[in-house]
FIMIDREN-703960 format. One line per 4 residues: number of its first residue (from 1); for each residue x, y, z of N, C-alpha, C. Coordinates in pm, whole numbers, always signed. Example, Ala and Ser with C-alpha at 12.3 -4.5 7.8 and 13.67 -1.06 7.14 Angstrom:
<recs>
1 = +1319/-569/+780/+1230/-450/+780/+1320/-330/+780 | +1285/-225/+708/+1367/-106/+714/+1290/+3/+787 $
</recs>
This chain:
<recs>
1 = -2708/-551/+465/-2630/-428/+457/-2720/-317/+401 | -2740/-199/+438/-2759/-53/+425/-2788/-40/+282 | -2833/-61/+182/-2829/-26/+38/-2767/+106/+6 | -2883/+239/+87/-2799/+324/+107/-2645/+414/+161 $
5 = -2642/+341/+202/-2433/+312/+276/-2402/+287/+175 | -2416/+177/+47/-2336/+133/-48/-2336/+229/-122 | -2478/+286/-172/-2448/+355/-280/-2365/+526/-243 | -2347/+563/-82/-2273/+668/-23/-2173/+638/-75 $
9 = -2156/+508/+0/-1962/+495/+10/-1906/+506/-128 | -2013/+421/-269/-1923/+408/-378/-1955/+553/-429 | -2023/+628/-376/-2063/+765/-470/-1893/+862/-441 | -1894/+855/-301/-1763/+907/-260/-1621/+838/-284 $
13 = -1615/+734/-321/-1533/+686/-405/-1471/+811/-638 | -1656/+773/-638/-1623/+830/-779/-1623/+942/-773 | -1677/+1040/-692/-1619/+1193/-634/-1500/+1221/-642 | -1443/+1151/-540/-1257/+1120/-511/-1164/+1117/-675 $
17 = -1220/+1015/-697/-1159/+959/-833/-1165/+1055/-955 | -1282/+1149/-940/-1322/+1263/-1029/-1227/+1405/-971 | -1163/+1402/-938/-1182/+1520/-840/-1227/+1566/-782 | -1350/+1565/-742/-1413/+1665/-650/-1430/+1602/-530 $
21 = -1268/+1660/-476/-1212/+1629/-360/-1340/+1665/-186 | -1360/+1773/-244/-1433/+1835/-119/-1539/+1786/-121 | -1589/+1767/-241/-1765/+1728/-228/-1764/+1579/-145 | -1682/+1505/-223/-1661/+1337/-169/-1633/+1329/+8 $
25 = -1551/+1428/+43/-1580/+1436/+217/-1687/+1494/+246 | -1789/+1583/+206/-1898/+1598/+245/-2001/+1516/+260 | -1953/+1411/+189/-2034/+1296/+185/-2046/+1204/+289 | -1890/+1175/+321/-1791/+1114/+387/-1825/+1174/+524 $
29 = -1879/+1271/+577/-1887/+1342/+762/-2067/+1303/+728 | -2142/+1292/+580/-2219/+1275/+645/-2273/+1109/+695 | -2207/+1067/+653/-2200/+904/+630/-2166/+857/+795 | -2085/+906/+866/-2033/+880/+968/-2169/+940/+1090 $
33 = -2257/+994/+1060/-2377/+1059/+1166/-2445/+946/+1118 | -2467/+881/+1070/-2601/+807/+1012/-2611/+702/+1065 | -2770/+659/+1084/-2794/+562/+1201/-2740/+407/+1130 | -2673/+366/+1211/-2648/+239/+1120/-2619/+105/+1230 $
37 = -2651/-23/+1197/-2650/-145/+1248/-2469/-153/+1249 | -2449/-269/+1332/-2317/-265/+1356/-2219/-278/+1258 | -2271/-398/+1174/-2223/-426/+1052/-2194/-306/+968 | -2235/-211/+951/-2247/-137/+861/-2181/-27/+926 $
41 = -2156/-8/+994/-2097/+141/+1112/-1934/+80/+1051 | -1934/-47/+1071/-1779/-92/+1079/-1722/-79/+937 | -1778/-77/+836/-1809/-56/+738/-1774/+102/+651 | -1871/+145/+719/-1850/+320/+696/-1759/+361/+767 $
45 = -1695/+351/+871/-1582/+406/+933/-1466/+338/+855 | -1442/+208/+835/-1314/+148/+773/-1312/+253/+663 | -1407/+282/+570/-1386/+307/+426/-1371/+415/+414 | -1452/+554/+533/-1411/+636/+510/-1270/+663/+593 $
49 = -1183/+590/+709/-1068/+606/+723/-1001/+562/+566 | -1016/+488/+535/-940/+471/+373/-971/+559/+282 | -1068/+648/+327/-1096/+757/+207/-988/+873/+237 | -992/+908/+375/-962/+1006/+457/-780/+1012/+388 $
53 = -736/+895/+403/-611/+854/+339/-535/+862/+240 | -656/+782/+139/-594/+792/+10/-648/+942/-36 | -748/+995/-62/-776/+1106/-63/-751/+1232/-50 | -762/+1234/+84/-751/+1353/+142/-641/+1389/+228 $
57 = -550/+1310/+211/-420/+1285/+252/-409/+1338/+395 | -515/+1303/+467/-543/+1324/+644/-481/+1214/+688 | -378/+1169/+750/-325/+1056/+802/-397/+1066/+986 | -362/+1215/+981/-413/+1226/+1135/-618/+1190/+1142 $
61 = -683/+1189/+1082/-844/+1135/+1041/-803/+1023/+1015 | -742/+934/+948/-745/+846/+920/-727/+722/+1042 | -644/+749/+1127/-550/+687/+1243/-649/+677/+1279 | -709/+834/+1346/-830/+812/+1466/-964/+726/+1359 $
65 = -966/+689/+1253/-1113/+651/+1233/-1054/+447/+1226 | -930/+457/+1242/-908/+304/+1252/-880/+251/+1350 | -886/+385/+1441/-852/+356/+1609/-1034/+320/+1647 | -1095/+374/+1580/-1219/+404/+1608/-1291/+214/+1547 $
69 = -1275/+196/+1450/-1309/+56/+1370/-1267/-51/+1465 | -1172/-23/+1518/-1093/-88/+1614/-1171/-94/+1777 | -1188/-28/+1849/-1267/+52/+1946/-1432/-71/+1913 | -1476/-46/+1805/-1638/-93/+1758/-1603/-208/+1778 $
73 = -1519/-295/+1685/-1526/-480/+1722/-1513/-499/+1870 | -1412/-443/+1906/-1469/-434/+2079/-1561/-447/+2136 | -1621/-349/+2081/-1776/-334/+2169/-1895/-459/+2036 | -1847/-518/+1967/-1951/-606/+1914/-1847/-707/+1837 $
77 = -1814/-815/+1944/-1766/-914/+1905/-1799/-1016/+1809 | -1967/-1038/+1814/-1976/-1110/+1726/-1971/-1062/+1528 | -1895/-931/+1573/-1856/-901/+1397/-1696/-961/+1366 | -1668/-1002/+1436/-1542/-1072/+1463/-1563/-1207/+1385 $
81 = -1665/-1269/+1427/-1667/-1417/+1391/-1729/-1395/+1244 | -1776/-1296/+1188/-1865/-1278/+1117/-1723/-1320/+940 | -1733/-1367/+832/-1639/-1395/+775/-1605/-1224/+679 | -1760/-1209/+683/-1735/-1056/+547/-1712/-956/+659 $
85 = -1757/-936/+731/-1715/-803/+838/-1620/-815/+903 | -1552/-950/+943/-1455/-955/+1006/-1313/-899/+958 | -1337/-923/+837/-1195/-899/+764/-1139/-727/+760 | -1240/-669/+793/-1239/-510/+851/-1168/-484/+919 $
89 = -1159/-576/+1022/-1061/-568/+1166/-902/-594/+1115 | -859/-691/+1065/-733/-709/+1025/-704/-571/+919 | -798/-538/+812/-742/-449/+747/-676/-348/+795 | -772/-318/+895/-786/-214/+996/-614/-193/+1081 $
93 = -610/-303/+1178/-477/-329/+1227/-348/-328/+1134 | -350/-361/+1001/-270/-389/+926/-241/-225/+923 | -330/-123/+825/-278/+15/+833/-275/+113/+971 | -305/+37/+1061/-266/+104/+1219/-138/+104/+1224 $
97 = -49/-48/+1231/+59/-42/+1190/+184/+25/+1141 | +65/+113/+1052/+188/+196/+917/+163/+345/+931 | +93/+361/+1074/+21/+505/+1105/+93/+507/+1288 | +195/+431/+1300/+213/+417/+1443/+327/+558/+1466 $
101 = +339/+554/+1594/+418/+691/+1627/+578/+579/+1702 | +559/+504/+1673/+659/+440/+1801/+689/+322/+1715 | +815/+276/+1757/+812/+116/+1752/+749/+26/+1866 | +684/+89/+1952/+649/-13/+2041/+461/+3/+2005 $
105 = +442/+72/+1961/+321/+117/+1924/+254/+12/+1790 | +415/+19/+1676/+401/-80/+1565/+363/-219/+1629 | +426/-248/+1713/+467/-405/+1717/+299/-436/+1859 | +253/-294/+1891/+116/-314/+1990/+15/-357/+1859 $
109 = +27/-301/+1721/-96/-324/+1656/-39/-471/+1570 | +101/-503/+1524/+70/-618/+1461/+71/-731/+1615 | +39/-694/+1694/+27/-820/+1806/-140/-868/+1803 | -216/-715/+1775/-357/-748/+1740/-412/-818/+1587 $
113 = -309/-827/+1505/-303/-817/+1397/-315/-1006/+1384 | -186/-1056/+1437/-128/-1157/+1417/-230/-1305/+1488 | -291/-1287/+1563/-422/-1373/+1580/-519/-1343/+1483 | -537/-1237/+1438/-680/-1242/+1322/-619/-1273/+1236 $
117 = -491/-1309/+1162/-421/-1324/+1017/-292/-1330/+1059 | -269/-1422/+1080/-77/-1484/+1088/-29/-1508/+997 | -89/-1550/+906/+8/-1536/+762/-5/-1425/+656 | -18/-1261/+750/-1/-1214/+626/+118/-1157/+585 $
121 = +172/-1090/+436/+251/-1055/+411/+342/-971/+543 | +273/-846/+587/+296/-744/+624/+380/-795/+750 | +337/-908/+810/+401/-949/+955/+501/-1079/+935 | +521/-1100/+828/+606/-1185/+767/+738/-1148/+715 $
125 = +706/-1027/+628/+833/-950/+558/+853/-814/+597 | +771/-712/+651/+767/-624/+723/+834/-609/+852 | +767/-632/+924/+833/-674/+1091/+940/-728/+1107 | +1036/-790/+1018/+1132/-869/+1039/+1280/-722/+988 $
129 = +1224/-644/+890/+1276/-561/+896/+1288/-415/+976 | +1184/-390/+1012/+1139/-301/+1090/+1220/-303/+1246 | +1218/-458/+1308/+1318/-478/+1389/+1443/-473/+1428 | +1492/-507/+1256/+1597/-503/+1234/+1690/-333/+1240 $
133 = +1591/-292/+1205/+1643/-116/+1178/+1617/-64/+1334 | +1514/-116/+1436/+1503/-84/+1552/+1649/-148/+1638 | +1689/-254/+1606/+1775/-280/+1643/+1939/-290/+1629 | +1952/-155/+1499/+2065/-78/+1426/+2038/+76/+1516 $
137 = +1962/+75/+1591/+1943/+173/+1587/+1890/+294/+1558 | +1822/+259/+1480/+1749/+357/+1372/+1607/+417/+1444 | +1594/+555/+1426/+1510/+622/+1470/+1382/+605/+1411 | +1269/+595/+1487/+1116/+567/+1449/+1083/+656/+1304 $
141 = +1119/+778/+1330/+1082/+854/+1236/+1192/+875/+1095 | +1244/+794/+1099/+1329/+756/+1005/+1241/+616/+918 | +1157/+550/+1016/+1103/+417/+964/+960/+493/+880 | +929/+605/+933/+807/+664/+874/+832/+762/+732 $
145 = +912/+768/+718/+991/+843/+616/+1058/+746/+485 | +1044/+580/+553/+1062/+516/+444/+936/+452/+394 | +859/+458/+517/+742/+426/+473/+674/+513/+330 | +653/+627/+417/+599/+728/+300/+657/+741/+135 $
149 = +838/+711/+132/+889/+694/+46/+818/+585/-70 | +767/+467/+12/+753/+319/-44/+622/+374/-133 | +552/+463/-90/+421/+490/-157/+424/+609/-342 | +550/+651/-317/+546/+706/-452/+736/+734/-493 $
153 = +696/+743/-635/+848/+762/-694/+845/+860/-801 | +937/+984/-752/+919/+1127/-822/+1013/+1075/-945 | +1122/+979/-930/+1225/+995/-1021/+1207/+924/-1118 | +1104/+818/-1093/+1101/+715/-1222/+939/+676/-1203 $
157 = +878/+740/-1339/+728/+689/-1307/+683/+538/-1324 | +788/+475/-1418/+730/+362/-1414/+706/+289/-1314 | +801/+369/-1183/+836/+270/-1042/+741/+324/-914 | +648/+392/-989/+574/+494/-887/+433/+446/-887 $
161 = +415/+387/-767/+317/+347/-751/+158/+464/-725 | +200/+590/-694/+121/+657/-710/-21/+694/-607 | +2/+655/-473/-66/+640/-359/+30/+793/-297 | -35/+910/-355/+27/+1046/-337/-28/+1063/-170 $
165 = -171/+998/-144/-259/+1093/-23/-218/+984/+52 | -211/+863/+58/-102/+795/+177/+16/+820/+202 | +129/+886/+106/+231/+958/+144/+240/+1082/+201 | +120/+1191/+126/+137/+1293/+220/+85/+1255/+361 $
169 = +28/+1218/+402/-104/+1176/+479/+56/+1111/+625 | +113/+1029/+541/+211/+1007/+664/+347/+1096/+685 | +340/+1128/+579/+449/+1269/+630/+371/+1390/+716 | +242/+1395/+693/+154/+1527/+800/+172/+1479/+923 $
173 = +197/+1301/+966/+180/+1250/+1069/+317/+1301/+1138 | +428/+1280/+1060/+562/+1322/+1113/+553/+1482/+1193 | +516/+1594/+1063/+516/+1694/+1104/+441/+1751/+1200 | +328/+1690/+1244/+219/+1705/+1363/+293/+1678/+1465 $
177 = +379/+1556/+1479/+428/+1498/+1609/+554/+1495/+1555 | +617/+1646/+1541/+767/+1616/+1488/+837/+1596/+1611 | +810/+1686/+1706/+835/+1740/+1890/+881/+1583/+1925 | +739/+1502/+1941/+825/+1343/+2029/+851/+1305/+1921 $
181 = +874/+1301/+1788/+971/+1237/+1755/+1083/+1249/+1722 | +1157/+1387/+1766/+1269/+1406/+1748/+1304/+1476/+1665 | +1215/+1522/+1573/+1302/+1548/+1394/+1371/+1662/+1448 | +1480/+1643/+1364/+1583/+1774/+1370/+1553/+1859/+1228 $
185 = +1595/+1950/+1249/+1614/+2081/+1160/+1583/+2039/+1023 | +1702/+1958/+954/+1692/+1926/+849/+1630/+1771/+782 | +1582/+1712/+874/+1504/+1630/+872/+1350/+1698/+828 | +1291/+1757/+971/+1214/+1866/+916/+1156/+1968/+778 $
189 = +1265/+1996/+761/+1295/+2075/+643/+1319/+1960/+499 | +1311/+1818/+499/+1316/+1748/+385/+1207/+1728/+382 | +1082/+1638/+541/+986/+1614/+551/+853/+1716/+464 | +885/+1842/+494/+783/+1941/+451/+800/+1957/+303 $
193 = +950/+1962/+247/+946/+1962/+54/+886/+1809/+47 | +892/+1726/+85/+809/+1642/+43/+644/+1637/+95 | +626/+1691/+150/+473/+1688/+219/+447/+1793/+116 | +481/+1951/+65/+417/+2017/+18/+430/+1981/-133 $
197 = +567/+1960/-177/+558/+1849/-358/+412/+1773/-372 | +397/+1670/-287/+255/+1580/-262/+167/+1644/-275 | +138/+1734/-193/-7/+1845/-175/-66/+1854/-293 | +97/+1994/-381/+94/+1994/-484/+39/+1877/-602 $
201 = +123/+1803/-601/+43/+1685/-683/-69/+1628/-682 | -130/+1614/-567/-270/+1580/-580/-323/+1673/-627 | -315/+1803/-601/-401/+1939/-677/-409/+1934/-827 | -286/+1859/-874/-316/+1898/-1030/-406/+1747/-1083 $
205 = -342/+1635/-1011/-424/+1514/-993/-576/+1531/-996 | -647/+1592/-908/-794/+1701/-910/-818/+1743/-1020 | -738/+1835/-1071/-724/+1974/-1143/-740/+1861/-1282 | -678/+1747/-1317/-690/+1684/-1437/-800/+1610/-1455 $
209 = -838/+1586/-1314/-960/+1462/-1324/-1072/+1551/-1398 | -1069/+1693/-1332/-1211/+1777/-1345/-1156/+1836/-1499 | -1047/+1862/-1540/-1051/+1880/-1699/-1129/+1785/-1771 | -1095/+1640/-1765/-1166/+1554/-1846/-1305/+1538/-1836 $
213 = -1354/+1621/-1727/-1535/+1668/-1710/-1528/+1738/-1771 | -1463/+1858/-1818/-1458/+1973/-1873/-1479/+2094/-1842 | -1503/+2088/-1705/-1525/+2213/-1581/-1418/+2224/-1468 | -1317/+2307/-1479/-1273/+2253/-1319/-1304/+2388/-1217 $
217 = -1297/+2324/-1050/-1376/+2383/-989/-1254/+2372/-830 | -1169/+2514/-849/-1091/+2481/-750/-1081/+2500/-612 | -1195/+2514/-593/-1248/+2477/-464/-1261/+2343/-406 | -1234/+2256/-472/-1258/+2143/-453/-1101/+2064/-426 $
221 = -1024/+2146/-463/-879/+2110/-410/-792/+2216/-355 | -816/+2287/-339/-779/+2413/-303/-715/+2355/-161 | -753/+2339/-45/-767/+2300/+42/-625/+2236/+75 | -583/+2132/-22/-441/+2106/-53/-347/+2145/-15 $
225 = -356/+2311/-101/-243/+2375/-83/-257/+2468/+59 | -389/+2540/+101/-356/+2551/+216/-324/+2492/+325 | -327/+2372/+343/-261/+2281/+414/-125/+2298/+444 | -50/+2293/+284/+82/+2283/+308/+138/+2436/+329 $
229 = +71/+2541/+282/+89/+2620/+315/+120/+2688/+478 | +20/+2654/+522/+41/+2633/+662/+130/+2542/+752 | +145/+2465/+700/+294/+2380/+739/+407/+2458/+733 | +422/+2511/+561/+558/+2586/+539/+570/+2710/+629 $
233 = +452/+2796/+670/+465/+2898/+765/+484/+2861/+930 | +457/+2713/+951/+467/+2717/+1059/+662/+2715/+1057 | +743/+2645/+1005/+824/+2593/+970/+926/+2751/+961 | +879/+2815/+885/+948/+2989/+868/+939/+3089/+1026 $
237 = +859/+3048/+1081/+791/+3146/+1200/+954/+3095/+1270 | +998/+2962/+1270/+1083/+2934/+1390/+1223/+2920/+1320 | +1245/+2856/+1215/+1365/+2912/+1092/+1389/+2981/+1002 | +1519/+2999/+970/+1532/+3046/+872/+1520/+3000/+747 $
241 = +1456/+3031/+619/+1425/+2920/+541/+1566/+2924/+454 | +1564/+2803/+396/+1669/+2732/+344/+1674/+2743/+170 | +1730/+2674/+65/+1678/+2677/-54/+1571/+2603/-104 | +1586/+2491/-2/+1436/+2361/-27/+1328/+2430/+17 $
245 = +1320/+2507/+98/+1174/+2564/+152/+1127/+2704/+78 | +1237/+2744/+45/+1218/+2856/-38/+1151/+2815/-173 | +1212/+2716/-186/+1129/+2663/-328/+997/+2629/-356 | +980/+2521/-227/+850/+2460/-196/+737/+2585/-189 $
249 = +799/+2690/-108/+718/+2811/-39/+653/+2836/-152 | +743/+2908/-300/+734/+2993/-377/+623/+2893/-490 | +672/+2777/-465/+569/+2730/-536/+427/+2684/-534 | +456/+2652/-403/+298/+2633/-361/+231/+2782/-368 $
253 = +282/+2943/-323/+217/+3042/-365/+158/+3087/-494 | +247/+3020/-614/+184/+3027/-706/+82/+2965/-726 | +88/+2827/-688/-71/+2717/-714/-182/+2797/-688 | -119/+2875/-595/-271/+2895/-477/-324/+3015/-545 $
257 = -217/+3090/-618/-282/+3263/-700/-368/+3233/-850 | -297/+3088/-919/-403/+2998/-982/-519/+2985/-958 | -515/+2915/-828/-631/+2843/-817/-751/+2946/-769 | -688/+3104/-713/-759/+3174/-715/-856/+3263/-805 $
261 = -759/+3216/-925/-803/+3272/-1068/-928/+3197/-1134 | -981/+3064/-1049/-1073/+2973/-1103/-1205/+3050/-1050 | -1312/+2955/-1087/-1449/+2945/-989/-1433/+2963/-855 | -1509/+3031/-825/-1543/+2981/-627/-1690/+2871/-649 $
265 = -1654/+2818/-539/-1736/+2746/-517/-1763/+2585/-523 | -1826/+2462/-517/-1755/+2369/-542/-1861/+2307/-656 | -1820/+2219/-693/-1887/+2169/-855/-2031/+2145/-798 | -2136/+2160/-895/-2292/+2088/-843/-2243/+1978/-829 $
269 = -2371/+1917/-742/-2407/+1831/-668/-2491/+1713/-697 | -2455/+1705/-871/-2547/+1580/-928/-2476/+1463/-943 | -2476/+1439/-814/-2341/+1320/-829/-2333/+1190/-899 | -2271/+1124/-923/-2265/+1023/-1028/-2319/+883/-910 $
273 = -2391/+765/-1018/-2407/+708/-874/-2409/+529/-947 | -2326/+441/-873/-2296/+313/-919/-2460/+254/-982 | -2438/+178/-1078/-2547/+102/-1106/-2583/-42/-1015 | -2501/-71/-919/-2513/-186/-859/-2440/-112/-667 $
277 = -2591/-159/-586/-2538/-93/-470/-2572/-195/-343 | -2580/-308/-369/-2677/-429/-321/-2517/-519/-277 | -2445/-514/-326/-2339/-631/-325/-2215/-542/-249 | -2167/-609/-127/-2050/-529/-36/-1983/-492/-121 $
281 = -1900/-355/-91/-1813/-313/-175/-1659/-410/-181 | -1579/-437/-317/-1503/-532/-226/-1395/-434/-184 | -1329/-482/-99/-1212/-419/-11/-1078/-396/-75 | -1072/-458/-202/-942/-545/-290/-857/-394/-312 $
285 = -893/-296/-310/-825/-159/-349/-734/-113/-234 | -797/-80/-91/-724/-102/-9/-662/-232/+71 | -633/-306/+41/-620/-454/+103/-507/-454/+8 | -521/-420/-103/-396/-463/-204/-326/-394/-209 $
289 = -295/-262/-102/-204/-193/-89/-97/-272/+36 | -196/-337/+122/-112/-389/+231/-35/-521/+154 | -118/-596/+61/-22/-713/+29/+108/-679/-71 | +143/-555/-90/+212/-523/-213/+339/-431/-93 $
293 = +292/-411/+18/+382/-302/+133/+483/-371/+171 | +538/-526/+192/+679/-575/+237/+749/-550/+93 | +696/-598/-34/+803/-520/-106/+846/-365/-162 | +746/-290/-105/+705/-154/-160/+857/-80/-13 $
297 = +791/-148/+117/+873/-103/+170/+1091/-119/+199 | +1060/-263/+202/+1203/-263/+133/+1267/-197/+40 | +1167/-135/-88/+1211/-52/-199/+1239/+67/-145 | +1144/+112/-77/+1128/+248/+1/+1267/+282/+106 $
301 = +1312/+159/+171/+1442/+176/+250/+1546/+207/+176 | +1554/+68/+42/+1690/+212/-29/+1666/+273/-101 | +1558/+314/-125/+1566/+483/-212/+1552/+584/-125 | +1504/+538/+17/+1597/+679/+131/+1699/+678/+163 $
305 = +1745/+539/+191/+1911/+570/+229/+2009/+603/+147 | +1967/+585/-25/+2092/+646/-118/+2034/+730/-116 | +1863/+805/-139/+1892/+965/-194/+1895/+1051/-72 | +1879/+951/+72/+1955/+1037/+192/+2075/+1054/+195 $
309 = +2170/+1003/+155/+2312/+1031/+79/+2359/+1122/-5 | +2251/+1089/-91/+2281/+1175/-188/+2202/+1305/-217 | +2197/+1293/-139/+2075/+1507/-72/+1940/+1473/-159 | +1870/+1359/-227/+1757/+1347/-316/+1678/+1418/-243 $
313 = +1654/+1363/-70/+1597/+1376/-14/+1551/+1495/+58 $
</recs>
């Protein structure tokens, strides 16, 4: 393996983890040009789709770079048989899964899923419900909305698992492809207070990491809020806004007159760098999100369907 790949990937890891959101994808586009053996391509694409994710709450980068991981074992089978690279591929399929636009789309990736790993959680306790709600009736984008739910909890921190950029990351997925999937008005309009709340939160998430450096540099999350910003305007151009969007609106404008009040520019570039870069990174961070998702998501189903009841939502 690449020595240099290791010490990229974990540098953009402690970037991420520091805040300095932007610098860690700069790292991350350049990691993806770089000449690399197969092993190692499969490698840098898995991790930075998992960066892209948890991070940078790109669900739409993320999809295509696991469509892409996916695409590579294809074209080099024998990383398949391989025991440490192989396990890339299932990870891989496992969050394809939870990035699908369809139920027929879900049940296309755990079919790829279920020959590389038949006993895992996700196609055991997952799928059995997922069907079940397909076969109540229940709309796809209703299943993506509990998904995203399963990943954080505004009302009770102890119960909040705290995976903010996989929740926004799949609510951007909703609002990108709200059109085929149907969302109505006020579906819409819940999707975006929760996509721009998230935004928000990772910004101050940033904003705290880089206090405890003792510099913060909001350029480096900034980015955040124009995101959601641009969501909420797309959202106003065609409605009328409501009290939830009015809120979201007004608040994300303030973040952003903050964050204008900081530095320009993004933090130097003396990046921090692991003492050990020789040994695969292990996978256990993202991997242990999938073994923890049949109960995360069951949780996630009724805390949408009561606080969809009860307007939480």
């Amino acid at each position: 393996m690449n020595p240099r790949l290791l010490e990229l990937l974990e540098t953009v890891e402690e970037l991420a983890e520091a805040g300095r959101v932007q610098s860690a994808r700069g790292i991350s586009d350049g990691v993806l040009i770089m000449e690399l053996d197969p092993e190692a391509r499969a490698l840098a694409l898995y991790d930075t789709a998992v960066s892209s994710w948890d991070y940078l709450a790109d669900g739409l980068k993320a999809r295509e770079l696991f469509d892409q991981v996916f695409q590579h074992y294809q074209a080099h089978a024998e990383l398949k048989a391989d025991a440490r690279a192989g396990k890339f591929l299932a990870y891989a399929c496992e969050n394809r899964m939870l990035m699908s636009l369809s139920y027929e789309e879900y049940d296309e990736w755990a079919g790829e899923l279920r020959p590389l790993s038949p006993d895992e959680a996700i196609l055991q306790g997952q799928v059995p419900v997922v069907h079940e709600k397909r076969n109540a009736g229940m709309p796809w984008s209703d299943i993506l909305q509990m998904i995203a739910c399963s990943y954080y909890d505004r009302n009770d921190p102890k119960l909040d698992p705290g995976m903010y950029g996989r929740a926004a990351g799949t609510y951007q997925l909703l609002l990108e492809n709200r059109r085929t999937l149907r969302l109505n008005r006020e579906d819409w309009s819940r999707v975006l207070y929760e996509y721009g709340a998230l935004m928000e939160k990772l910004s101050m998430v940033s904003t705290r990491a880089m206090e405890e450096a003792g510099h913060v540099y909001p350029d480096e999350f900034r980015f955040y809020l124009d995101l959601a910003r641009t969501r909420i305007d797309e959202f106003v151009q065609s409605n009328q806004p409501n009290d939830t969007i009015t809120v979201i609106s007004n608040s994300v404008n303030e973040m952003l007159e903050m964050a204008s009040q900081g530095e320009r520019g993004l933090a130097p570039m003396e990046v921090p760098h692991s003492a050990s870069v020789h040994a695969l990174p292990d996978p256990g961070r993202p991997r242990l999100v999938m073994s923890c998702l049949t109960t995360l998501i069951v949780i996630g189903i009724f805390a949408f369907v009561v606080g969809k009841s009860l307007g939480w939502w």
